[in-house]
C-alpha positions in Angstrom: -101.6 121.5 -47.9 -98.0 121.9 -46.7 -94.6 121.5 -47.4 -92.5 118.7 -44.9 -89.0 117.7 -44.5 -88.4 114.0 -43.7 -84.6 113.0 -43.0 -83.0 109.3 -43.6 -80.0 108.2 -42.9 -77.6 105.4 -44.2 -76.9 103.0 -41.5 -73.5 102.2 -43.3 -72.0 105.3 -44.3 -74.2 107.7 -41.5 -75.1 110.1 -44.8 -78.1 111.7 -44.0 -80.4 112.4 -46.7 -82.9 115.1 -46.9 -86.4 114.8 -48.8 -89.3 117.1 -49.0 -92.8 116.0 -49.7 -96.3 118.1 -49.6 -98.8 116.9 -47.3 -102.9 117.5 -47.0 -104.8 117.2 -43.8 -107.9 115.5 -43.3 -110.4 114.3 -41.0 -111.8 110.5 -39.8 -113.8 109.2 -37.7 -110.9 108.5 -35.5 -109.6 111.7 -36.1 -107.8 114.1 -38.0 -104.6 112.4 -40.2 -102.3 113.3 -43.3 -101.5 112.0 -46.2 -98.8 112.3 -48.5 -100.0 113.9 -52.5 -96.7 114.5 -53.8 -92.8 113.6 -53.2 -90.5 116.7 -54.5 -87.5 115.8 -53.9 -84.8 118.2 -52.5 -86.5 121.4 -52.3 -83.7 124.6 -53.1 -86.3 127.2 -52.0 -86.3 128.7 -48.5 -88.4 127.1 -45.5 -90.1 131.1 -45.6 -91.6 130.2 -49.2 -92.6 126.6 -48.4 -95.9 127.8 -47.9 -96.3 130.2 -51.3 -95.1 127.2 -52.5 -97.6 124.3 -51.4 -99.9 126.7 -52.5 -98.7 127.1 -56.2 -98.9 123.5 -56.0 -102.2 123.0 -54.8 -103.8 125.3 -57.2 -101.8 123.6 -60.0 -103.4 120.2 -59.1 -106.5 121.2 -59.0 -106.4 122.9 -62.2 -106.3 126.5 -61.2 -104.3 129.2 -63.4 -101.1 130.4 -61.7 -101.4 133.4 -60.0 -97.3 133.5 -59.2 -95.6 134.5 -62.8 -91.6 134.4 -63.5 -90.5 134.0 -59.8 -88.5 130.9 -58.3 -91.5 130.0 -56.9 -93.2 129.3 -60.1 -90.1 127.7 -61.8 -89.7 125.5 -58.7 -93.3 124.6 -58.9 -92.8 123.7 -63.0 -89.8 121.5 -62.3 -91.5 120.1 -59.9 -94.6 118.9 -61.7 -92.7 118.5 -64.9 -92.5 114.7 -65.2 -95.1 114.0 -62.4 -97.2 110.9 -63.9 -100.0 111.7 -62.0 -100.1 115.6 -63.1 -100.6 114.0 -66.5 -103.2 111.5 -65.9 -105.2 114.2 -64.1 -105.2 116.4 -67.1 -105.5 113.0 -69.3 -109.2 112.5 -67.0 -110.1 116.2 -67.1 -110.1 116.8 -71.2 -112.1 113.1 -71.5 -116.0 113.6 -72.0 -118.4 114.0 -68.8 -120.2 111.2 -68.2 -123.8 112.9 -67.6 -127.2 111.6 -66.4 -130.8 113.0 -67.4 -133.1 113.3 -64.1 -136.8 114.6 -64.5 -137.2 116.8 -61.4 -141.1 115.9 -61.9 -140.5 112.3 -60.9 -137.8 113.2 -57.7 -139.0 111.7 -54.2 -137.3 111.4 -51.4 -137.8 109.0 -48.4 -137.0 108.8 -44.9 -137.7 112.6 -44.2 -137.5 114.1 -40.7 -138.0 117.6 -39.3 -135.0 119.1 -37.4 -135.6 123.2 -37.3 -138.4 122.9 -34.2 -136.3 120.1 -32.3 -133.8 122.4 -32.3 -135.5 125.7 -30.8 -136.9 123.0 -28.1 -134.0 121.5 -26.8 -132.0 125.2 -27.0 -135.2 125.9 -24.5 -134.7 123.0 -23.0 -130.7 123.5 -22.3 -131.2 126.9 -21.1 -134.1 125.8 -18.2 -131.5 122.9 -17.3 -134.5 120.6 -17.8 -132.1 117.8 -17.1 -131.3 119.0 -13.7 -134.5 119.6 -12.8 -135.8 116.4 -13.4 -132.8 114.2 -11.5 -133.3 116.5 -8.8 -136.6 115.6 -8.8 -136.2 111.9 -9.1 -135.6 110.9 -12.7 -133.1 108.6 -13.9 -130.8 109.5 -17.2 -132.7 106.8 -19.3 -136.4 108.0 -18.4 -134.9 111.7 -19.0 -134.2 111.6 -22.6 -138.0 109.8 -23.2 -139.1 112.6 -21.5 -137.6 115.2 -22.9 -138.8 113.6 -26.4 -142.0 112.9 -25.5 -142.0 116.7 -24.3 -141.0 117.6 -27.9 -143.9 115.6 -29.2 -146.2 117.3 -27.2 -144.9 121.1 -28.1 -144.7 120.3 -31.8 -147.1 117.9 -33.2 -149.7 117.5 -30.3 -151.7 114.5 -30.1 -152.0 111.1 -28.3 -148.9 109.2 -26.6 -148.9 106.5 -29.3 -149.1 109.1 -32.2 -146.2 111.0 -30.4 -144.7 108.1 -30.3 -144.8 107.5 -34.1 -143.6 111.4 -34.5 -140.6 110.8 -32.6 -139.8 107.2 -34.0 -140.5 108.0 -37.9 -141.1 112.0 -38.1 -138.8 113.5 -36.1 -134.7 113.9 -35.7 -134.9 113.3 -31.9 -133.2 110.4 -31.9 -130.3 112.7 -33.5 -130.4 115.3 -31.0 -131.4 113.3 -27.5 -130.1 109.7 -27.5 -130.1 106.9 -30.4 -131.5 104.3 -28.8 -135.1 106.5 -28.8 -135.1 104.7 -32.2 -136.4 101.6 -30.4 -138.6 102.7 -28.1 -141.7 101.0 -26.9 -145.8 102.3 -26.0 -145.0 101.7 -22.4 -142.2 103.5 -22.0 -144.0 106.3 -23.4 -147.1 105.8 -21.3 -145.1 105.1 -17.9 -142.8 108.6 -18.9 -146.3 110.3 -18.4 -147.0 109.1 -15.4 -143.8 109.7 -13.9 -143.8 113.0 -14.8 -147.5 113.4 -13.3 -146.3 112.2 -10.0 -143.2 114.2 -9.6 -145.1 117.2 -11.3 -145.0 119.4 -7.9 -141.9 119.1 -7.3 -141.0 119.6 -11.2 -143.2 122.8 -11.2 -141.4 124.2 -8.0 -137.6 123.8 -9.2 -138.8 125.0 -12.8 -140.3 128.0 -11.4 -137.0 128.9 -9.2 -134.8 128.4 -12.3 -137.0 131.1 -14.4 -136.2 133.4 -11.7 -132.6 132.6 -11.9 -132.9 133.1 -15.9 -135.5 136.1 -16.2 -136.2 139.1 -14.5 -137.9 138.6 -11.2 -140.1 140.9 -9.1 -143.5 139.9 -10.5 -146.6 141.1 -8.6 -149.4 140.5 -11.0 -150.7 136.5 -10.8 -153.2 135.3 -13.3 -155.3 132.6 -12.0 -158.1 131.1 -14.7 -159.2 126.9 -15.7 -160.2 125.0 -18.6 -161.0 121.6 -19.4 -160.3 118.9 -21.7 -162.3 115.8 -22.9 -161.3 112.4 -23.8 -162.2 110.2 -26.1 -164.2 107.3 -25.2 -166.0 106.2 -21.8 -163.0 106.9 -19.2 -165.5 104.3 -16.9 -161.7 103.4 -14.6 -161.2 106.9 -14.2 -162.8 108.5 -11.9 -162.2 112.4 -12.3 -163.6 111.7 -15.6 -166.8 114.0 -15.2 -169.1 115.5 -17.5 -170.3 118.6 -17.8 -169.9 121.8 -20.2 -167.2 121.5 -22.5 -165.3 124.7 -23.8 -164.6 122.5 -26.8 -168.5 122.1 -26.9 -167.6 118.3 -26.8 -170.7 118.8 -23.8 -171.4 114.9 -24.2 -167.5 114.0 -23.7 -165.8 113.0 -20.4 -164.0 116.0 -18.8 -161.0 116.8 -16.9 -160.2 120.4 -15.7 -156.8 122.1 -15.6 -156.4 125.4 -13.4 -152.8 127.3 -13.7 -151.2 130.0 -11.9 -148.7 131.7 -14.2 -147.2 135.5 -13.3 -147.1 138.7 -15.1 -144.1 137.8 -17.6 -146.3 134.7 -18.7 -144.7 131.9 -17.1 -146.8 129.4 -15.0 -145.9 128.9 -11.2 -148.1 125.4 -11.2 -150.8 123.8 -12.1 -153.8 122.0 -10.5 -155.7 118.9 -12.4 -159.3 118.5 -10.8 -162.4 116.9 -12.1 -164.5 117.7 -15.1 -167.1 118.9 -13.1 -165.3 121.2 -10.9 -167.1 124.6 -9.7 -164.4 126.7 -10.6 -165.2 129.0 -7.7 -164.7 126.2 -4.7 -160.5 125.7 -6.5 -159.8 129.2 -5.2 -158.6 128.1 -1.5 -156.4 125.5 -2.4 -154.6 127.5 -5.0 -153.9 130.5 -2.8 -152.8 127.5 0.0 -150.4 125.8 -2.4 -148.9 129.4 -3.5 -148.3 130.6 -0.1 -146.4 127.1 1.0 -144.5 127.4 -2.3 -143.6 130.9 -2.0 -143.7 131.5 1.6 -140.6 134.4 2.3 -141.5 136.4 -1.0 -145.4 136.8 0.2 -143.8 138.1 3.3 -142.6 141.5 1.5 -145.2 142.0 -1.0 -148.3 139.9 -1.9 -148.9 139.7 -5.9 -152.3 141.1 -7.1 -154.9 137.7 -8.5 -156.5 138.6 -11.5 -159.3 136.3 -12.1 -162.3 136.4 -14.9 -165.8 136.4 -13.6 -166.2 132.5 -13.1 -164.0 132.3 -10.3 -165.1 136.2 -8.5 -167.7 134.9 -6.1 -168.7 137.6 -3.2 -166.9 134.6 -1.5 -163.3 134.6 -3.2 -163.5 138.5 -3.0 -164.2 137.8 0.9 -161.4 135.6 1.0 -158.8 137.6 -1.3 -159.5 140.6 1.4 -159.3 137.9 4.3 -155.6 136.6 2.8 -154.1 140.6 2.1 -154.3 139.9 -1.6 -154.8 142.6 -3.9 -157.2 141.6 -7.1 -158.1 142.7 -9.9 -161.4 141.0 -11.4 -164.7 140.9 -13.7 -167.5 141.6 -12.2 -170.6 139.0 -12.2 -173.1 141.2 -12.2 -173.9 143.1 -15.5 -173.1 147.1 -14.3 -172.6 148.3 -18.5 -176.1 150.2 -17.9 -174.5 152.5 -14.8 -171.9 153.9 -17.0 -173.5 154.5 -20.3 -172.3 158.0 -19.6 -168.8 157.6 -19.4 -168.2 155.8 -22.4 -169.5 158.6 -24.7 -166.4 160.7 -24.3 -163.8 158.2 -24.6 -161.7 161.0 -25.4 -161.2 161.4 -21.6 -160.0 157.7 -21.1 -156.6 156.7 -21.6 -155.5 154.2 -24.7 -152.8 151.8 -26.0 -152.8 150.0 -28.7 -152.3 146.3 -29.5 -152.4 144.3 -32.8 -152.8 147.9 -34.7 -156.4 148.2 -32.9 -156.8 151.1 -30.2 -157.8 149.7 -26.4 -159.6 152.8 -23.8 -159.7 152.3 -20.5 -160.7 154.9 -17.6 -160.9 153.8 -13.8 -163.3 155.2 -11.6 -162.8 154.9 -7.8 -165.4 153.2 -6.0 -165.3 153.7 -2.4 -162.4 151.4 -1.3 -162.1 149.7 -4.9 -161.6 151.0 -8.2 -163.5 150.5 -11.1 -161.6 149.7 -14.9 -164.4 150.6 -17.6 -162.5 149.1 -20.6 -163.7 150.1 -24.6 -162.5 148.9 -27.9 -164.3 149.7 -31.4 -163.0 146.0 -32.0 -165.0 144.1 -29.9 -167.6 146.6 -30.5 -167.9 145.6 -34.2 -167.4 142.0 -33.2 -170.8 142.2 -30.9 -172.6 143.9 -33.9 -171.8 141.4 -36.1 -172.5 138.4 -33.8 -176.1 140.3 -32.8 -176.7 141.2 -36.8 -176.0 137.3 -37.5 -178.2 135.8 -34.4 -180.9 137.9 -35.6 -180.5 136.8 -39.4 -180.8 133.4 -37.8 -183.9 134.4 -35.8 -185.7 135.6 -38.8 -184.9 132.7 -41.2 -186.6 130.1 -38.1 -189.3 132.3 -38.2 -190.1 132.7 -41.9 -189.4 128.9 -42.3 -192.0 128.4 -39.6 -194.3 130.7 -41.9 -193.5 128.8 -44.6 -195.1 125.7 -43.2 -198.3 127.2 -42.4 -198.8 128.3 -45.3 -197.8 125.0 -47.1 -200.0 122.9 -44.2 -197.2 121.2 -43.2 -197.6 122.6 -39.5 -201.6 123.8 -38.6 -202.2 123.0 -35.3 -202.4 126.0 -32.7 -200.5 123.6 -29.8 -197.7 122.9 -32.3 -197.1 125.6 -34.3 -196.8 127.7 -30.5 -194.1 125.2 -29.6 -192.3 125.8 -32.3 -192.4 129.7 -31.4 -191.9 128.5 -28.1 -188.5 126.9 -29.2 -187.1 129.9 -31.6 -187.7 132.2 -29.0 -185.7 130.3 -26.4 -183.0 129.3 -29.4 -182.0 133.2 -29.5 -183.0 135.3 -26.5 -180.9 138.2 -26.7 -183.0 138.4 -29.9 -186.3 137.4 -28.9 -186.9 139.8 -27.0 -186.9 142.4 -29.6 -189.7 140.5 -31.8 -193.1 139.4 -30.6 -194.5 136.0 -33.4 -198.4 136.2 -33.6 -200.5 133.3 -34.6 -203.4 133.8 -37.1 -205.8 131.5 -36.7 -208.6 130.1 -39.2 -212.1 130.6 -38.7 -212.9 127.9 -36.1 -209.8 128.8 -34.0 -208.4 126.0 -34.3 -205.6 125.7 -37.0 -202.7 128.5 -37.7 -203.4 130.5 -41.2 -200.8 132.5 -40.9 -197.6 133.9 -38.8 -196.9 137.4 -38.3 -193.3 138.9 -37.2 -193.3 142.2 -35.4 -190.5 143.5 -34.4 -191.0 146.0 -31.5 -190.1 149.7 -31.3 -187.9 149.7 -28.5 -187.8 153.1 -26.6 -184.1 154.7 -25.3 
């Protein structure tokens, strides 16, 4: 609150009259405006106090002790107040009895509830990529933007189906709030035709994306990670036709599949992507990703070509050949199992070097190799992991087995061809196993029904 002087003068006699009132700002939805709480009258005190006293009177009104005692300012404030009818009704309303309401907190619910905290970490990702720009310089109009940019949201926070994103965003989520309020009324096909959009313009998309990281982060990355998956959809797919099957890493192996192969550097960030079909040899992708990175990136590759790391899927003889063919240095797993050759290295791994990560200890030596070099990596991790993964396959083995004992001995399988197809199964079932245990039939008399099963397992020599 403050303290203002208004001035009126007599239009008859030209006496001007001077009047003070105090004065609280406040703000609209047309902006900020002032209203007048109190007319004093002629204030005596000096325009240097007004502001002790609008303060004095502030606290007064609002029922706060005084903290100004025997001082003009306090007198003036006292006069002031003294026969001020609303003073009195305030402290009239204040001593009558509260007018109070029992709630049971057991019974609260609350409706209309939507998240806000992880719309908020998107779009500030979103702001600093310039996702906007990106995408009208690729093509995009303002209106199919903000669909995008919420169906984008949908996709990074609740994951799932356009029409269930479109549900998150219309009844879950504040992104009408943050992007643009007329989201509220958005239809399936807008949703369905943003995705489209966005697959069509994804090259261009992934190039200007990639340019603005540089722009953002450091730059100077030489190590490229190349690797694929796949995805499956649900039902038939029969109109599209890079809808394959073949082995699912979601072991959905019956499922129509799609593969996805990315490129992203050494800070983690993907250069592009490829989309190919579910039954893509991940080898034969190789050529065209190298192709697409050297036309994308064709005066950086000039100065120094990035090192492809790739697992063991994708390092035919073939890719190495071509790698070596294109000047690219890579780093890769080998194929071919070579554990046996170095048995003697890993017994010391106090001569390898370590780090740690995730409070476990990694070793790692390399070993050159004629014109390569050779990374022999160890971890008492995945060492304990393997044990227990080979401890519970063979728990499995032996529980098959005995069951299949079981039923000779209860009859319910006799008959030699049978009961050696069922051995013939097991055996195939674990073979990392198998191979350890030999299962003899015992036949009956005639040699012609099981009696029994015997399970040997075989000293094996080091």
């Amino acid at each position: 609150m403050f303290i203002r002087e208004s001035k009126t003068k007599n239009k008859k006699t030209g006496e001007v009259y001077i009047k003070h009132q105090l004065v609280e700002s406040y703000r609209t939805d047309k902006g900020p405006r002032q209203r007048v709480v109190l007319n004093l009258g002629r204030v005596d005190i000096g325009r240097k106090d007004w502001r002790r006293l609008a303060f004095e009177l502030e606290n007064r009104l609002s029922g706060q002790a005084s903290l100004i005692k025997d001082g003009p300012i306090e007198k003036a404030a006292s006069e002031i107040l003294k026969n001020y009818d609303f003073y009195k009704i305030r402290k009239k309303k204040e001593a009558a009895p509260a007018d109070w309401l029992k709630v049971d907190l057991e019974k609260l619910s609350t409706s209309n509830n939507k998240s806000l905290g992880a719309e908020l970490a998107a779009s500030y990702a979103w702001n600093t990529l310039c996702m906007n720009s990106i995408l009208k310089n690729a093509g995009m109009e303002r209106q199919s933007i903000n669909i995008a940019r919420a169906v984008i949201f949908a996709k990074l926070i609740s994951p799932s189906s356009e029409l269930s994103c479109l549900k998150w965003i219309k009844e879950r989520s504040s992104c009408a709030e943050i992007i643009d309020s007329s989201l509220t009324k958005l239809k399936k096909d807008a949703v369905y035709e943003v995705g489209d959009t966005l697959f069509y313009l994804k090259d261009k998309i992934e190039k200007l994306l990639a340019k603005k990281e540089n722009t953002i982060f450091e730059d100077g990355s030489t190590l490229y990670l190349y690797d694929l998956t796949n995805t499956y959809f649900e039902g038939t797919c029969k109109r599209n036709p890079a809808a394959k099957r073949a082995k699912s890493k979601d072991k959905q192996n019956g499922a129509p599949l799609m593969c996805l192969a990315l490129l992203i550097d050494g800070r983690g960030y993907p250069l592009f992507s490829q989309i190919y079909e579910g039954n893509a040899s991940e080898p034969t992708t190789l050529p065209e990703v190298l192709d697409r990175l050297e036309d994308d990136s064709q005066k950086s590759l000039l100065c120094v070509k990035p090192t492809i790391v790739a697992d063991k899927g994708i390092a035919t003889e073939k890719n190495i050949d071509l790698l070596k063919k294109r000047g690219y240095p890579y780093m890769v797993v080998q194929r071919k199992a070579r554990e046996k050759d170095y048995v003697n290295y890993f017994k010391d791994l106090l001569s390898f070097e370590s780090i740690k990560k995730d409070s476990q200890t990694i070793y790692f030596k390399k070993i050159d190799d004629g014109s390569l070099a050779r990374l022999l990596v160890a971890s008492r991790a995945k060492k304990q992991k393997e044990e227990a993964m080979d401890t519970l396959k063979e728990k499995r083995f032996l529980e098959d087995a005995n069951a299949l004992k079981l039923s000779i001995a209860k009859k319910n399988i006799i008959l030699l061809e049978k009961v050696a197809t069922r051995i013939g199964r097991i055996m195939g079932r674990y073979p990392s196993v198998a191979k350890y245990y030999e299962l003899k039939i015992v036949a009956d008399s005639d040699n012609k029904k099981a009696a029994d099963l015997i399970i040997v397992k075989k000293c094996i020599l080091s």
